[in-house]
gemmi code that builds the backbone of each chain (N, CA, C; Angstrom):
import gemmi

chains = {
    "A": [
        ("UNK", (5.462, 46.026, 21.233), (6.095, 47.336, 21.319), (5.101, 48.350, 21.876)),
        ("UNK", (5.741, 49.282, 22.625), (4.890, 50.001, 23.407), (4.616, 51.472, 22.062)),
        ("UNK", (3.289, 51.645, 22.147), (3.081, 53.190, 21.570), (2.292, 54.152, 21.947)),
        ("UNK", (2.795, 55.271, 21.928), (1.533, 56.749, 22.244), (1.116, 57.067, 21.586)),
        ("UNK", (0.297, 57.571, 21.352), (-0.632, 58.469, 20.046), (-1.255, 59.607, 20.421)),
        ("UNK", (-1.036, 60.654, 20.335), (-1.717, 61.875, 20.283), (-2.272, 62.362, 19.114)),
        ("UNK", (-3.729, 62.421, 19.149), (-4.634, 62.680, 18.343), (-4.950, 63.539, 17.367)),
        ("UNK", (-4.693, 65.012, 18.682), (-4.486, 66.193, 17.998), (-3.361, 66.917, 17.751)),
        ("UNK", (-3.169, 66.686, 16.461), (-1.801, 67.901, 16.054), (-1.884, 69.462, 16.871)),
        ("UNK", (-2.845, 70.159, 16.841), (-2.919, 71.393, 16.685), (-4.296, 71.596, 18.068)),
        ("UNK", (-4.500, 72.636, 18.753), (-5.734, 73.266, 19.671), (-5.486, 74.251, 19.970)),
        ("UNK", (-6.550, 75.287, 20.064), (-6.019, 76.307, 20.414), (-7.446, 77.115, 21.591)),
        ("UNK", (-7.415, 77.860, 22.816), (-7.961, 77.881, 23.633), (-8.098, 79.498, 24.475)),
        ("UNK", (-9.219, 79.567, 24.637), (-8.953, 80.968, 24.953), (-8.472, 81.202, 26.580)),
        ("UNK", (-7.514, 82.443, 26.957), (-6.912, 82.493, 28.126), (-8.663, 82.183, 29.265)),
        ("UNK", (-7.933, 82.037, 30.214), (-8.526, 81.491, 31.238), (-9.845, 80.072, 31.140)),
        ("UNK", (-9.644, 79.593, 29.591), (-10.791, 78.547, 29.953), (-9.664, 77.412, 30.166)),
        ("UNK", (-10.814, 75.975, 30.013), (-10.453, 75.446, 29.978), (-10.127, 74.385, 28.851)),
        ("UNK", (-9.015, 73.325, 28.535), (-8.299, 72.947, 27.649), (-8.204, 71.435, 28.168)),
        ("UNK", (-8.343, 70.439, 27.151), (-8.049, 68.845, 27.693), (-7.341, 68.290, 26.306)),
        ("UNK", (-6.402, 67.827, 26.427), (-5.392, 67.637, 25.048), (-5.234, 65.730, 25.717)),
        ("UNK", (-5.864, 64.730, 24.288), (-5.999, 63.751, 24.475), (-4.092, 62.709, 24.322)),
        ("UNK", (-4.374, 61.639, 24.954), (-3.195, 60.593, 24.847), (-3.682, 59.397, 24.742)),
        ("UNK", (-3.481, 58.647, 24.197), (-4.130, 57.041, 24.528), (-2.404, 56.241, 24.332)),
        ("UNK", (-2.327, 55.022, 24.547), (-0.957, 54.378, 24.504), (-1.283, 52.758, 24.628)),
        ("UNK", (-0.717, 52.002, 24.072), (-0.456, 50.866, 23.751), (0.544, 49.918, 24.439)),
        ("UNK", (0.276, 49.015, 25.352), (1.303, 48.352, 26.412), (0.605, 46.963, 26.491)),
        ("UNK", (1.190, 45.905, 26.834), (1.280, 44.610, 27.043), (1.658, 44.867, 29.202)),
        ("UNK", (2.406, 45.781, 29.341), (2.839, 45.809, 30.396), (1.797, 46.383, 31.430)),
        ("UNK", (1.665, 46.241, 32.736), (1.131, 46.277, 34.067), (1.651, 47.209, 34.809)),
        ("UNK", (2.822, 47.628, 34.715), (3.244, 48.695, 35.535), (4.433, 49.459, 34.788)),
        ("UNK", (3.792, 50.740, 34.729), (4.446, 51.944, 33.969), (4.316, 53.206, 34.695)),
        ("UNK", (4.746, 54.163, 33.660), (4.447, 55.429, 34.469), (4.397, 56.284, 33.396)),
        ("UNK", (2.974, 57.524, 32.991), (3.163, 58.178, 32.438), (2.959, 59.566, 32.686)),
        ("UNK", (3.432, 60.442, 31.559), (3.792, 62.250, 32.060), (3.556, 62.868, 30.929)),
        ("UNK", (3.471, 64.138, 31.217), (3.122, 64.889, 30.239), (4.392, 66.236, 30.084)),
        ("UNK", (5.076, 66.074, 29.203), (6.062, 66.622, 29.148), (5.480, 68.277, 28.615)),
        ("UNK", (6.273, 69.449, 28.291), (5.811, 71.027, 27.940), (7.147, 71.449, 27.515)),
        ("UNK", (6.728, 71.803, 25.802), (8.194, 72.257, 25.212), (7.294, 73.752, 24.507)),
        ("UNK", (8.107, 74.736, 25.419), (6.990, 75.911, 25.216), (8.596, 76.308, 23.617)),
        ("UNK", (8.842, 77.828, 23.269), (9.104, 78.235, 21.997), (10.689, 78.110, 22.553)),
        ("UNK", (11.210, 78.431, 23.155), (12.289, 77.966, 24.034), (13.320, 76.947, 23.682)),
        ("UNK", (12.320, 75.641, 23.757), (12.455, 74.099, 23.081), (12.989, 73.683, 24.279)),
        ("UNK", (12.733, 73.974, 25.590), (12.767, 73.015, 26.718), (12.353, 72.473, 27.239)),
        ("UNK", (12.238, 70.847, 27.033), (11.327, 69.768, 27.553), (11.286, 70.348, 29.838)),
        ("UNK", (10.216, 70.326, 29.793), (9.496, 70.564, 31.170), (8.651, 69.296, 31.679)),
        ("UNK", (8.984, 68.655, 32.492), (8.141, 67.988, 33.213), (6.622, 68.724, 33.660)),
        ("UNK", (5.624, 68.584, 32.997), (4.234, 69.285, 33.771), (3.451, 68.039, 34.648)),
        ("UNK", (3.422, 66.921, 35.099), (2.795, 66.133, 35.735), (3.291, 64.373, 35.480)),
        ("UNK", (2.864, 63.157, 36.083), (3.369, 62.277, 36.040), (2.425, 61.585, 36.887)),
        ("UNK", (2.131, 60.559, 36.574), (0.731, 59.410, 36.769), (1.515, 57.824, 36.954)),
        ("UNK", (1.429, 57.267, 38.062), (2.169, 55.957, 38.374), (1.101, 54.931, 37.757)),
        ("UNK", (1.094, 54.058, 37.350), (0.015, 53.289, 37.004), (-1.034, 52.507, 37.705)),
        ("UNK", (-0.464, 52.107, 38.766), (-0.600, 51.377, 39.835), (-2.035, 52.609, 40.781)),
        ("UNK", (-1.665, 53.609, 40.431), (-2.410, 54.193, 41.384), (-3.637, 54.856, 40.632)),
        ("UNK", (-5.061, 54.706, 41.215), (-5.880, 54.819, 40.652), (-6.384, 56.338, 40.935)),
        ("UNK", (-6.220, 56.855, 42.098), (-5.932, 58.506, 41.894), (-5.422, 59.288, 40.609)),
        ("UNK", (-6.032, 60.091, 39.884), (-5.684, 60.792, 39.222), (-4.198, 61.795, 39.497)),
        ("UNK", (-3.240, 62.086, 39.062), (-2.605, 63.371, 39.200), (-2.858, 64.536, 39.157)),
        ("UNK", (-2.603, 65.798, 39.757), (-2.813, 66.971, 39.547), (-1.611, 68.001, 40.168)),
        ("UNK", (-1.597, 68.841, 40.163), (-0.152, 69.824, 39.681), (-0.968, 71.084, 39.290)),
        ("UNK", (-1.508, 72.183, 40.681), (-1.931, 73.197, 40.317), (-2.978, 73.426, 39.288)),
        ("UNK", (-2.590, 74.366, 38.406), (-3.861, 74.018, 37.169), (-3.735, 73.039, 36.328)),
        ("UNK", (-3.089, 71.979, 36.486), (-2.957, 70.870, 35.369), (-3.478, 69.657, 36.197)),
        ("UNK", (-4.400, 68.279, 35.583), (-4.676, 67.537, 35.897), (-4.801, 66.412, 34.783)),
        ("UNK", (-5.190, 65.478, 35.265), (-5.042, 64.690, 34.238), (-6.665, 63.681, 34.643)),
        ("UNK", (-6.682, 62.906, 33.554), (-7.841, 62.006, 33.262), (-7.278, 60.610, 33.009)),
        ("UNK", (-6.976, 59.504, 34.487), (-5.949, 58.261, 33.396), (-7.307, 57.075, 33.517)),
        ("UNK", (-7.212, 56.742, 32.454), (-8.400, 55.710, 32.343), (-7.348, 54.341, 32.418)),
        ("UNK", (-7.065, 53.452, 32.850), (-6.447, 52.442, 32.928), (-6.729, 51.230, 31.574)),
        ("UNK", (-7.782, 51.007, 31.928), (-8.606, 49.983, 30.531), (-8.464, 50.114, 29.823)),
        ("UNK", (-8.643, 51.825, 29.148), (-9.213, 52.220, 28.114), (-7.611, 52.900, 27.483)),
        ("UNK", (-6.772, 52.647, 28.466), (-5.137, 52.946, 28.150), (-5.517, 54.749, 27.323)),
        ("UNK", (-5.781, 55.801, 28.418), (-5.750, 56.716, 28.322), (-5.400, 57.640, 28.979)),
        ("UNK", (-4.642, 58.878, 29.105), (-4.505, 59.522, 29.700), (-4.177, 61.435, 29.363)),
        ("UNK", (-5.462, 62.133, 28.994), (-5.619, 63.182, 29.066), (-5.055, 64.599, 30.032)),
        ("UNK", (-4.632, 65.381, 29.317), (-4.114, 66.121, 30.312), (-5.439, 67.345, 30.369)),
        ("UNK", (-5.905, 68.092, 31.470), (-6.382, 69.377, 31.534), (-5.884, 70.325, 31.958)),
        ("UNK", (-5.886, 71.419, 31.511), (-5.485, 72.519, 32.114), (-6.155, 73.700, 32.025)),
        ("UNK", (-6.375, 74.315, 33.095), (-8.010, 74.741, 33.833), (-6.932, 76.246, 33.731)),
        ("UNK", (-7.844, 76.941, 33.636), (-7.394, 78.422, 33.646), (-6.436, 78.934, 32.714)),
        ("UNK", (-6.315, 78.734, 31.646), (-5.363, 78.752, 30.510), (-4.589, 79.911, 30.642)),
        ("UNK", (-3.422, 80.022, 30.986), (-2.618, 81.299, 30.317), (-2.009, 81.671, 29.162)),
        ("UNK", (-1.288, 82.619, 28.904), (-0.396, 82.980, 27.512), (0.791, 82.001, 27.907)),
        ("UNK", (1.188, 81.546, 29.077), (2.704, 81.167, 29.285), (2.068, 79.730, 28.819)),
        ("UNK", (0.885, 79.115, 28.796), (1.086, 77.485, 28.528), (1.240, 77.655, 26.880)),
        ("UNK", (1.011, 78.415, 26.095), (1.563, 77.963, 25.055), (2.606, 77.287, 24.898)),
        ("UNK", (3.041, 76.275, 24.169), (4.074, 75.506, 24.117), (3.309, 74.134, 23.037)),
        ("UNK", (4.137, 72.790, 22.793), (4.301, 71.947, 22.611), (3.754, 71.075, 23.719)),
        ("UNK", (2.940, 70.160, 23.442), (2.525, 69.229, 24.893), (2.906, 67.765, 24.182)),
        ("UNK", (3.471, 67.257, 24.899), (3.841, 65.486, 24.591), (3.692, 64.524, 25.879)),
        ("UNK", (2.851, 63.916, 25.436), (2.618, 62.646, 26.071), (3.554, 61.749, 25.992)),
        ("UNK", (3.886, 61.084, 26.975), (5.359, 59.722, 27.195), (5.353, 58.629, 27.768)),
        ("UNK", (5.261, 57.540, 27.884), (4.682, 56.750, 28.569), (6.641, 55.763, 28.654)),
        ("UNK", (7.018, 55.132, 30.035), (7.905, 54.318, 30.428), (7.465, 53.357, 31.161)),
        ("UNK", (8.235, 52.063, 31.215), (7.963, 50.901, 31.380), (8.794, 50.928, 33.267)),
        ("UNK", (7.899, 50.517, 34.249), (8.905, 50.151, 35.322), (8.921, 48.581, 35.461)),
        ("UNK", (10.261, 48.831, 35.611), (10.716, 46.766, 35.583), (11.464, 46.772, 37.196)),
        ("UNK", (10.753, 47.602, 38.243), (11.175, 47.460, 39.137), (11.913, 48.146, 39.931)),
        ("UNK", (13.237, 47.308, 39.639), (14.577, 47.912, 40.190), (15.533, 48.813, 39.126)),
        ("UNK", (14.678, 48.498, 37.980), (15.363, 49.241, 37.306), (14.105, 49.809, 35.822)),
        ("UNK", (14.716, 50.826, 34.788), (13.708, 51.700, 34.364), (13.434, 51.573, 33.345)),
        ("UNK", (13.112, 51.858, 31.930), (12.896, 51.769, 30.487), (13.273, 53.311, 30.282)),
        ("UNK", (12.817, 53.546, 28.968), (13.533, 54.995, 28.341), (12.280, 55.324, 28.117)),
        ("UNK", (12.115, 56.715, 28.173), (10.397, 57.205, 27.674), (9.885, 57.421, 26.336)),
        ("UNK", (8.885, 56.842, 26.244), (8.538, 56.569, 24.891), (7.587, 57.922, 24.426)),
        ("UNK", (7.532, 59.114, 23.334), (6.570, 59.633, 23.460), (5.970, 60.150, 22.052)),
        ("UNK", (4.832, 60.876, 22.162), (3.795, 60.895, 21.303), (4.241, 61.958, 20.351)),
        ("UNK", (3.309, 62.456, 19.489), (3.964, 63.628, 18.073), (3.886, 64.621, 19.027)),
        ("UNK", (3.024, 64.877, 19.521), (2.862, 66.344, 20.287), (1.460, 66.586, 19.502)),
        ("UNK", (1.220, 67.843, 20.647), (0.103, 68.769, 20.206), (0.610, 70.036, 20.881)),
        ("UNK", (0.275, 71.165, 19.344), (0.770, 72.245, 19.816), (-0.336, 72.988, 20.188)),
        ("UNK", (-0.217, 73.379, 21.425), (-1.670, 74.350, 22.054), (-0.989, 75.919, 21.650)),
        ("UNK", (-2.146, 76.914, 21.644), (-1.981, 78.296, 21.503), (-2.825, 78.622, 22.512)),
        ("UNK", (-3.237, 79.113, 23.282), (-3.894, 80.005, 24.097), (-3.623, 81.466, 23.526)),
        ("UNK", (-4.953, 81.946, 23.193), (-5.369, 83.404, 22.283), (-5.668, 84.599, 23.920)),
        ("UNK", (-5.270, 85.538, 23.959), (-5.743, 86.402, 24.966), (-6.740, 86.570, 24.669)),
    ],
    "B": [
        ("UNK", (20.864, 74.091, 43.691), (20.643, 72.675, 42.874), (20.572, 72.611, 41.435)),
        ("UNK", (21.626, 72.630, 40.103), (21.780, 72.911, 39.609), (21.175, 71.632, 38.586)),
        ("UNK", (20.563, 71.637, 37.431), (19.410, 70.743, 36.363), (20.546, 69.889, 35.850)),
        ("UNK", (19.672, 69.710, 34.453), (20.832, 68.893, 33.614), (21.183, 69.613, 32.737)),
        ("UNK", (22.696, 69.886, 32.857), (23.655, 70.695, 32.252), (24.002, 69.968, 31.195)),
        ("UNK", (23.924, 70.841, 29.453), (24.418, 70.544, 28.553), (24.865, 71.935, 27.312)),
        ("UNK", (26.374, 71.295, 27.228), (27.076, 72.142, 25.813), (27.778, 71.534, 25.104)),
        ("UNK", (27.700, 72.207, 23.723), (27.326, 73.525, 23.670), (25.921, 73.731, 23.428)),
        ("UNK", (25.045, 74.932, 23.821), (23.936, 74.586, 23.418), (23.560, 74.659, 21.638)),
        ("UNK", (24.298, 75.487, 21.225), (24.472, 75.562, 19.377), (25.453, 74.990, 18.841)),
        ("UNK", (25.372, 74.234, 17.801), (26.656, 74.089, 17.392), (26.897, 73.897, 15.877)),
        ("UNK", (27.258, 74.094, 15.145), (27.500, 74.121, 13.705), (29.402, 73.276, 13.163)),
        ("UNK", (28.323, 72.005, 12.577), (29.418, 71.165, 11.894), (29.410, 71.713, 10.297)),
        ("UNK", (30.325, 71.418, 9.719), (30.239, 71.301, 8.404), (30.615, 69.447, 7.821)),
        ("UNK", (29.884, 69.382, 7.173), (29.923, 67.592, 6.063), (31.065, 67.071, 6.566)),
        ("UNK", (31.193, 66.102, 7.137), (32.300, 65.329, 7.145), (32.934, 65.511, 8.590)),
        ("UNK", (32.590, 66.830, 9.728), (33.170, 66.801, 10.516), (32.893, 65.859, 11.802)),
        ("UNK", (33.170, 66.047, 12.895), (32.536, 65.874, 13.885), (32.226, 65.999, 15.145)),
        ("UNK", (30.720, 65.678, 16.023), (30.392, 66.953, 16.421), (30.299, 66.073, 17.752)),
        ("UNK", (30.612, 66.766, 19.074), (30.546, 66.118, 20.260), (29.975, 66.894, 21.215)),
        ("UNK", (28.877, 66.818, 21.991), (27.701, 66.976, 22.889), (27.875, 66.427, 23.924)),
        ("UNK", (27.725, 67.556, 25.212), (28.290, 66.858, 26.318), (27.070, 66.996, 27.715)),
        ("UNK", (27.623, 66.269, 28.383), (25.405, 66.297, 29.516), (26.353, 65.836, 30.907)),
        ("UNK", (25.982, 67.035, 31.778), (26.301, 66.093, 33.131), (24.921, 66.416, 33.637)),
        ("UNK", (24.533, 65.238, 34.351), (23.431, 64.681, 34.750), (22.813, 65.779, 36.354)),
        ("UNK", (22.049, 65.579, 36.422), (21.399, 66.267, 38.023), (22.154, 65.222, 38.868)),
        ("UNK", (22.574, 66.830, 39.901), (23.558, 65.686, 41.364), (22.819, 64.870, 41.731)),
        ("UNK", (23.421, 63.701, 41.985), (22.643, 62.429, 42.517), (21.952, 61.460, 41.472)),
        ("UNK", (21.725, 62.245, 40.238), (21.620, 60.917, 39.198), (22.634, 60.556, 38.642)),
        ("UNK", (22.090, 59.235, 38.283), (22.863, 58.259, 37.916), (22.965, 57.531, 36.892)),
        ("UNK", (21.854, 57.523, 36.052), (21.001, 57.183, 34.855), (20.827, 58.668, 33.964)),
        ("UNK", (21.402, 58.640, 32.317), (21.870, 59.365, 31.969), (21.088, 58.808, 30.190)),
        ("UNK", (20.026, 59.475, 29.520), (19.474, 59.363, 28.414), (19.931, 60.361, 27.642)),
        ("UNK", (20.121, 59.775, 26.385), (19.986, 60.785, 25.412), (19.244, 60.777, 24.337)),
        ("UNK", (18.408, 61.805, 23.855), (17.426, 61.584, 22.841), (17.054, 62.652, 21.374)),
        ("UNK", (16.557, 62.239, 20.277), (17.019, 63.140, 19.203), (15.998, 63.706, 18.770)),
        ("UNK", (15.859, 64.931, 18.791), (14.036, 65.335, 18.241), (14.457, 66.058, 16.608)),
        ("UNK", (13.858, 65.613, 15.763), (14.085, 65.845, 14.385), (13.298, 67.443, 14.085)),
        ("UNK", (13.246, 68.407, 13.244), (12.440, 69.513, 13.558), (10.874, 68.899, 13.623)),
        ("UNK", (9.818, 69.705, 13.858), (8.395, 69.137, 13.573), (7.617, 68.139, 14.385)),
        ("UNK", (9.226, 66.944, 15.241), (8.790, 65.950, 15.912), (8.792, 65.354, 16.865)),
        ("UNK", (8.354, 64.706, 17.743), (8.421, 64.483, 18.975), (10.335, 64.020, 19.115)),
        ("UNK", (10.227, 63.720, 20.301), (11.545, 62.823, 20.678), (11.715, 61.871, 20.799)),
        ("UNK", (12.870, 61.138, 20.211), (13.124, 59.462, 20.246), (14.328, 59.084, 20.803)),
        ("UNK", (14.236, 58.148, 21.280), (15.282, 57.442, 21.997), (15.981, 57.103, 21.748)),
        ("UNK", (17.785, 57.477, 21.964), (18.625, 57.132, 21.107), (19.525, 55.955, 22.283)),
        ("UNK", (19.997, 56.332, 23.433), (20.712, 55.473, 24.347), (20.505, 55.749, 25.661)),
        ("UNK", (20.894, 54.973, 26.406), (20.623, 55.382, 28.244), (21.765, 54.486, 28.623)),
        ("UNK", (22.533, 55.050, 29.484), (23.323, 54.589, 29.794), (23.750, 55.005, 31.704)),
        ("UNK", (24.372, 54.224, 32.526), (25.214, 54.463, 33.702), (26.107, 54.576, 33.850)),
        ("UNK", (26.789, 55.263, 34.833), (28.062, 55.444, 34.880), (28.941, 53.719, 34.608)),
        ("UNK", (30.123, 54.167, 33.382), (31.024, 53.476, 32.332), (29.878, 52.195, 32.060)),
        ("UNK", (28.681, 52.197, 31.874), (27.502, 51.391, 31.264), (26.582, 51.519, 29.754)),
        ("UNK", (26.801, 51.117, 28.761), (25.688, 51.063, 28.306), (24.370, 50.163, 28.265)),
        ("UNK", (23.353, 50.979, 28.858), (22.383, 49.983, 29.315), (21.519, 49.390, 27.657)),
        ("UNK", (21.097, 50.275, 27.511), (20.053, 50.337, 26.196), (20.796, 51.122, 25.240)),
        ("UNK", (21.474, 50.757, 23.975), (21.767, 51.164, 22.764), (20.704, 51.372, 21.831)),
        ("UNK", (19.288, 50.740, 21.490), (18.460, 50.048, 20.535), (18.124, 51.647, 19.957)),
        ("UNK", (18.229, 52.556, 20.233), (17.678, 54.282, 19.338), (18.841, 54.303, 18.771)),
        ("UNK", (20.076, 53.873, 18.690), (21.459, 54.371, 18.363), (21.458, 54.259, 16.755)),
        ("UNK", (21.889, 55.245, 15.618), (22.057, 54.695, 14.742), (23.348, 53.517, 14.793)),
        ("UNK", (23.710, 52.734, 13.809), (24.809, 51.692, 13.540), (25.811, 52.228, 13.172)),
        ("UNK", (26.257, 53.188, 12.739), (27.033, 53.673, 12.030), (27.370, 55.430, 12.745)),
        ("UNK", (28.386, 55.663, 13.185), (28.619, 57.413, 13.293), (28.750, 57.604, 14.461)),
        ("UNK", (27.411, 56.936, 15.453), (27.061, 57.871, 16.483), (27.766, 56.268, 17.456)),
        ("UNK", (28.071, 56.873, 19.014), (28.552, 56.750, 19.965), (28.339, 57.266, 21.779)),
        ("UNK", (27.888, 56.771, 21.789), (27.885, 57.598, 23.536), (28.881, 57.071, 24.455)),
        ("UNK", (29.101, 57.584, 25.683), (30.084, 57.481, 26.508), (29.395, 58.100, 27.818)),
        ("UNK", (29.742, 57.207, 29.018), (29.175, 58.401, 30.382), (30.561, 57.646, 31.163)),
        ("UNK", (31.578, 58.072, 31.230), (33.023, 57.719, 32.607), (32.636, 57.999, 33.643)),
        ("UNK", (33.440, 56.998, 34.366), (33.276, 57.318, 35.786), (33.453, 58.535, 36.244)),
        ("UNK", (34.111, 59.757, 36.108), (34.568, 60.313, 35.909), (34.145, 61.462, 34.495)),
        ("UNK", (33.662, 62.712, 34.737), (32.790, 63.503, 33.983), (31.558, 63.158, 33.192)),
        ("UNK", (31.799, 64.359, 32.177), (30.302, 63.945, 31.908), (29.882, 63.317, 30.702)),
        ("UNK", (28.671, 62.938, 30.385), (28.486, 61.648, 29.041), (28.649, 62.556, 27.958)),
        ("UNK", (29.196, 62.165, 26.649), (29.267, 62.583, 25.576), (28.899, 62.064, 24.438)),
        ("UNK", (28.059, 62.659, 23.659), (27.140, 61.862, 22.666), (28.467, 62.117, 21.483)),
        ("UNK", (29.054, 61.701, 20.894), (29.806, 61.434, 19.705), (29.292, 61.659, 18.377)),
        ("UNK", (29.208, 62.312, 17.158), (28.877, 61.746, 16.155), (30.239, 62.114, 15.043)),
        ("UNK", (30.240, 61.011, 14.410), (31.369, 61.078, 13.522), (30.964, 61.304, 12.311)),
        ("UNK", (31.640, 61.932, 11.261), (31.257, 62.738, 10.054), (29.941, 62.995, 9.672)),
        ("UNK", (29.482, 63.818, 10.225), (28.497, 64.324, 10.632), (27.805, 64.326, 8.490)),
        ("UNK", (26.202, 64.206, 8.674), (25.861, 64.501, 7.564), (24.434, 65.381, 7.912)),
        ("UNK", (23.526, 65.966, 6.466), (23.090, 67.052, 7.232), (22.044, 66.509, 7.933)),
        ("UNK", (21.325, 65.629, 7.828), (20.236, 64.636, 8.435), (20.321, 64.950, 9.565)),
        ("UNK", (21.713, 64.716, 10.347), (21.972, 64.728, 11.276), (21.754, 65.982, 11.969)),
        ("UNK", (21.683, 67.126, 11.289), (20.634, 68.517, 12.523), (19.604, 68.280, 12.974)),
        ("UNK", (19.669, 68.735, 14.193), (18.478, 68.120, 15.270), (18.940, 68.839, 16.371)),
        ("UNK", (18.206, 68.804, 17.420), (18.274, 69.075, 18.827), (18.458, 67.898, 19.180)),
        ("UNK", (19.822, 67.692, 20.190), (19.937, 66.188, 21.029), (19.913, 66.896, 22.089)),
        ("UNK", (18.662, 65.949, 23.563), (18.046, 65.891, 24.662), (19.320, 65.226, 25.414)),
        ("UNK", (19.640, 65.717, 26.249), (19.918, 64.741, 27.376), (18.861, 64.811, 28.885)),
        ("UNK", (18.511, 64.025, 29.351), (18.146, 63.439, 30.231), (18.356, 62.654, 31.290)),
        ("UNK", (18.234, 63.024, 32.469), (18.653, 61.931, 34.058), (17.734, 61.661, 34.857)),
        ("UNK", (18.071, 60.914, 35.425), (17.080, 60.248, 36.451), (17.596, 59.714, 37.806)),
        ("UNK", (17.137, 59.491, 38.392), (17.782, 58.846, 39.789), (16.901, 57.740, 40.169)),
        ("UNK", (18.552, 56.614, 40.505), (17.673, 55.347, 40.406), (16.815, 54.462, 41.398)),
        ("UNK", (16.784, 54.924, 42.739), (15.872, 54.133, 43.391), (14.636, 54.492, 43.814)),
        ("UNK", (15.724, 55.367, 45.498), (14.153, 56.324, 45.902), (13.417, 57.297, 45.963)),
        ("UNK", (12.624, 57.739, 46.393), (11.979, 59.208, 46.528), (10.941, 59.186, 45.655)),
        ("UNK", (10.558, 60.823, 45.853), (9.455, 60.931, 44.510), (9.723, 61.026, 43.652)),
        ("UNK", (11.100, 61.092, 42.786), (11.699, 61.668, 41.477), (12.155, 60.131, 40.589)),
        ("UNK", (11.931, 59.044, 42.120), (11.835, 57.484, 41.528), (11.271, 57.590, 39.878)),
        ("UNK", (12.473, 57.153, 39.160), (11.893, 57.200, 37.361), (11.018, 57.959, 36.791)),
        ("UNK", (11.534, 59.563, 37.186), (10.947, 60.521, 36.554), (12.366, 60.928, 35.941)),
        ("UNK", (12.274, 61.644, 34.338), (13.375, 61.540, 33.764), (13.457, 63.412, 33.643)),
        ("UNK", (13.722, 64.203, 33.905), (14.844, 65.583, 33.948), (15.220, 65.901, 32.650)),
        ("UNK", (14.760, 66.841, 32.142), (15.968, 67.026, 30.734), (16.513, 68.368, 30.482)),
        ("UNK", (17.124, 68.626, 30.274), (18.468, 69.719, 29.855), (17.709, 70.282, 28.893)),
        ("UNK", (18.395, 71.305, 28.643), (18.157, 72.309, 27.713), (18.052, 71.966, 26.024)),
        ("UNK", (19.077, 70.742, 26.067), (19.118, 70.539, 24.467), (20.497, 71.233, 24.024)),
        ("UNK", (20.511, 70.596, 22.949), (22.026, 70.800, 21.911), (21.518, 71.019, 20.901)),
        ("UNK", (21.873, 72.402, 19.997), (21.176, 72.140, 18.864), (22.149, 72.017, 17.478)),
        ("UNK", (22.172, 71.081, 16.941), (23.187, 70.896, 16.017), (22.882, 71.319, 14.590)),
        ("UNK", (23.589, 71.920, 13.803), (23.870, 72.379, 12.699), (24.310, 72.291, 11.926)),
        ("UNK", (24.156, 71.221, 10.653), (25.361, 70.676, 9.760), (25.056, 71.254, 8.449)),
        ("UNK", (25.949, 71.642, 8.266), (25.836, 72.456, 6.589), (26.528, 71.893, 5.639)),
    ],
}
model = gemmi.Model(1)
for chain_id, residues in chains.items():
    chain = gemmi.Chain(chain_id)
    for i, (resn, *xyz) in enumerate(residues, 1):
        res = gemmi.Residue()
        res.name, res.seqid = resn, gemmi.SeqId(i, " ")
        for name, pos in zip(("N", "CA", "C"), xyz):
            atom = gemmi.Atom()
            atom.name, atom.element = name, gemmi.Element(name[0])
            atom.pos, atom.b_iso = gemmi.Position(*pos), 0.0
            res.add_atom(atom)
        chain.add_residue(res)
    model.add_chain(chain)
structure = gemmi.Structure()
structure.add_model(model)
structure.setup_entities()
């Protein structure tokens, strides 16, 4: 069975630094795809980035980037220049590709970031 | 280009009733998730389904709950005599199934937020 784990419940970061909120995940499988979802107070899941497995390039998406360690089945998100708007909920998700067709996304507790002005 | 549309977005059952949640998918998808976030917790996977398909049931409880996506409008998550457990925000989610860059990246709606008293 596939699992995510996010480490930290809780971080909190001052505007404009920078912020790295950990993921690690658990797979038997070779080709997946994982993302980092953003449920700011709202409660609307947001796509913020997405990492193919296969590809050893990192993702990045403006001020958000990521760290995917393949081996070490990790994948960190950063986000460089912190604003008041990233407050939110961050969840890590990890799905299985079987090809021609998809799996359902599996994802982590969350970590709730605050960015302080 | 209009997201993934879902209503009502509030909704308030009372014990015993029951409560029906409805998701039409982003134009051009085709692949249609729905998922249940409890307060406090990430989101879990309840069904995914295609048009008049259920692909993956295995998040579904056994008892109450039901999904539906017709050829013809949009999927409707079912739950029958609703109990209060059952408040939550239900996710719907789409995807599109072959090509492009949006290849098995999953979209999600606003959320349903249900209310059982």
């Amino acid at each position: 069975a596939q699992t995510v784990t996010q480490s930290q419940p809780e971080m909190s970061v001052q505007e404009a630094e920078t912020v790295t909120l950990s993921c690690t995940y658990d797979t038997s499988e070779n080709n997946y795809y994982l993302f980092w979802y953003k449920q700011p107070p709202s409660r609307q899941m947001i796509l913020v980035i997405r990492q193919e497995a296969y590809k050893q390039q990192n993702a990045t998406e403006n001020r958000f980037s990521v760290n995917f360690q393949k081996a070490a089945k990790s994948f960190s998100l950063k986000i460089s220049d912190s604003q008041l708007g990233d407050t939110a909920m961050y969840f890590c998700a990890f799905m299985i590709d079987y090809g021609g067709s998809q799996g359902n996304l599996i994802f982590g507790k969350g970590t709730k970031l605050s960015v302080k002005p | 280009n209009a997201g993934v549309m879902q209503n009502p977005r509030h909704l308030v059952r009372r014990r015993g009733q029951e409560a029906r949640l409805r998701c039409s998918p982003m134009k051009g998808h085709s692949h249609v998730y729905w998922y249940r976030q409890l307060p406090e917790e990430g989101l879990k996977f309840m069904v995914y389904l295609q048009k008049e398909n259920i692909i993956d049931e295995s998040g579904m409880p056994k008892e109450r709950f039901s999904a539906e996506f017709p050829k013809e409008g949009p999927s409707i998550l079912r739950i029958q005599q609703v109990v209060r457990g059952d408040s939550a925000a239900y996710f719907c989610a789409s995807s599109a199934a072959r090509q492009g860059k949006s290849r098995n990246t999953i979209y999600f709606g606003e959320g349903s937020w249900l209310t059982v008293v």
